[in-house]
C-alpha positions as CSV (number, residue, x, y, z in Angstrom):
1,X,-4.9,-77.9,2.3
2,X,-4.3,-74.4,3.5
3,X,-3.7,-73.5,7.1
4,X,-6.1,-70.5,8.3
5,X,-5.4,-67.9,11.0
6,X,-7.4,-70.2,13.6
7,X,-4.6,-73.2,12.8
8,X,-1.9,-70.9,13.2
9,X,-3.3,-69.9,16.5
10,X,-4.0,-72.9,17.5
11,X,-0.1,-74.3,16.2
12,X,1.4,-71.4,18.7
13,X,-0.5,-72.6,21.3
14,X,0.7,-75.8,21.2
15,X,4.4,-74.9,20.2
16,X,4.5,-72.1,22.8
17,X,2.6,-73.9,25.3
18,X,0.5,-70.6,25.7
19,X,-3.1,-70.3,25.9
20,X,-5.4,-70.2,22.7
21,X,-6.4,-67.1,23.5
22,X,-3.0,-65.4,23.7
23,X,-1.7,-66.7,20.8
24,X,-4.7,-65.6,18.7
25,X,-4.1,-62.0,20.0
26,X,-0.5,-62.4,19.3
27,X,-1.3,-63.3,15.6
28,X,-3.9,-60.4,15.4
29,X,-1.1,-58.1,17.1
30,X,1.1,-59.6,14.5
31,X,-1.0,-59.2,11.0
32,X,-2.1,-55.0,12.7
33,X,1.6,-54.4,12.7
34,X,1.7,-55.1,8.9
35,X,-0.9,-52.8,8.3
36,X,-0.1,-50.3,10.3
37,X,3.2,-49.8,8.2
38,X,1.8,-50.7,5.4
39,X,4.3,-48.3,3.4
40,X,7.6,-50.1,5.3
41,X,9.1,-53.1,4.5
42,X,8.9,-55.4,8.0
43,X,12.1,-57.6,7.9
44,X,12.2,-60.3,10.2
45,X,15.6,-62.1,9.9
46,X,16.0,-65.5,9.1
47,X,12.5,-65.5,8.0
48,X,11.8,-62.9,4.9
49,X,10.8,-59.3,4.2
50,X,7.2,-58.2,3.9
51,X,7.0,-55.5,1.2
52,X,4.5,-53.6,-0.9
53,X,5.0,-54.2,-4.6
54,X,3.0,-51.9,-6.8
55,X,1.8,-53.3,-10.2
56,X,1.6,-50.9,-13.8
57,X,-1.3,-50.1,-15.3
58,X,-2.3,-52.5,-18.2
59,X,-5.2,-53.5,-20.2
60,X,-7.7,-55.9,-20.0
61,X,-9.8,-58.1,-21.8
62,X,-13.5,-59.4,-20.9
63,X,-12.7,-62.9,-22.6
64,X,-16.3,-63.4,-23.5
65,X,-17.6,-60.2,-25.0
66,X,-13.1,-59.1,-26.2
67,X,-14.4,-55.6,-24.6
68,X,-11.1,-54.3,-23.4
69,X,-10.6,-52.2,-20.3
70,X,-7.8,-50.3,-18.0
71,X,-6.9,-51.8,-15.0
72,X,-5.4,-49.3,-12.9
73,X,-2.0,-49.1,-10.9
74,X,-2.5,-51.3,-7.9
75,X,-0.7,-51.9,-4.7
76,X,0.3,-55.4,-3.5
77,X,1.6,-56.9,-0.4
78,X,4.4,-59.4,-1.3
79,X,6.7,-62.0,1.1
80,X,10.4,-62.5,0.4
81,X,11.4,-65.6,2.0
82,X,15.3,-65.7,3.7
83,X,17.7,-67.8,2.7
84,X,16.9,-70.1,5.7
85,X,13.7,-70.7,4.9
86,X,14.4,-71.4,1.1
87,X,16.8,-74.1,2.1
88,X,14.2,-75.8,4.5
89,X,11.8,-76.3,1.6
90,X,14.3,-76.9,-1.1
């Protein structure tokens, strides 16, 4: 089961013993930041690096009809956990 942004709100608000509302703002605050420097990487230390990866061009297939067709160049936004954080789940 995944956790949404209204479970991570709601898991600051309990943590942080904040209100709801706050902590909700604080996520959206949060998630703007990353698209505002969208072309940065935002490192956050002892956590991991948020970066944009950017794929090639390749081709692709329609696996029912074997029409093939470009895919273009495409921009990705990518997480690169810390060391910390590796050991915690490893």
């Amino acid at each position: 089961m995944s956790l949404g942004k209204k479970g991570i709100a709601k898991n600051i608000s309990s943590k942080a013993q904040i209100p709801y509302g706050t902590s909700h703002s604080l996520l959206e605050s949060f998630i703007s930041i990353i698209k505002i420097n969208r072309n940065k990487d935002i490192k956050i230390p002892n956590f991991g690096v948020f970066y944009i990866h950017t794929t090639p061009p390749r081709v692709g297939r329609n696996p029912k009809t074997g029409k093939e067709f470009n895919i273009p160049s495409l921009k990705k936004l990518s997480f690169r956990t810390s060391k910390e954080i590796k050991k915690i789940f490893n």
